[in-house]
C-alpha positions, -999 to +999 in steps of 0.1 A: +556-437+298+527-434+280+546-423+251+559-458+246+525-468+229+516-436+215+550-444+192+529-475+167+563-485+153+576-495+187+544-511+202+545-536+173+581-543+183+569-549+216+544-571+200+568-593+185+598-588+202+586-589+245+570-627+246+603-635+231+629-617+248+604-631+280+605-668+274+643-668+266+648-650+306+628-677+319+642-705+299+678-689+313+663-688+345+649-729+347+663-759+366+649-792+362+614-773+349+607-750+372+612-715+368+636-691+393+629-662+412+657-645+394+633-645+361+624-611+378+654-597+376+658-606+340+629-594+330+632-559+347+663-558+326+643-558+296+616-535+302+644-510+315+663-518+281+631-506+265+631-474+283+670-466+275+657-476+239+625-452+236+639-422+259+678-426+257+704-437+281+704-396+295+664-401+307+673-430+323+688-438+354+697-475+364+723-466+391+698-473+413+712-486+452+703-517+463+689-506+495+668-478+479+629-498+484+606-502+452+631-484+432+643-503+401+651-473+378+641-436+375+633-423+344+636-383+339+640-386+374+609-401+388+611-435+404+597-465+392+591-495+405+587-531+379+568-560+389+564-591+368+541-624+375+550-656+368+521-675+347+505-684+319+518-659+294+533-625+309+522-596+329+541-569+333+534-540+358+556-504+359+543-479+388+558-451+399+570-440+430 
């Protein structure tokens, strides 16, 4: 993964593009001002679009069953697990298994 921000073209995208593509999945994910716990789930969906974007749909595998535990996607067939925190701007962790 470290490739992602070795690759300057596509860490300004993230630049511009992530706070974004972040505040419209909490805005999507807001009642009455406060914000869901389903805002995780949105999110992940955009950092694993990121990865299908930087190391093709092949590399990465969202089939991913519901029961299997810190698994969100594998990419090249490692597991790996995404975490985001609610706050003040956005934070954005991706471990692997």
């Amino acid at each position: 993964m470290i490739k992602i921000f070795e690759d300057a073209k596509l860490v300004e995208k993230i630049k511009t593009r992530l706070p974004y593509l972040f505040q419209l999945a909490e805005l999507e994910s807001s009642r009455a001002g406060k914000i869901g716990m389903e805002v995780g789930s949105a999110r992940e969906k955009i950092i694993i679009a990121l990865l299908i974007y930087k190391f093709g749909e092949a590399n990465v595998e969202t089939e991913i069953p519901i029961t299997e535990h810190e698994v969100d996607v594998k990419l090249f067939e490692e597991p790996v697990s995404v975490k985001t925190i609610i706050g003040k701007g956005f934070k954005t962790l991706v471990t692997k298994r």
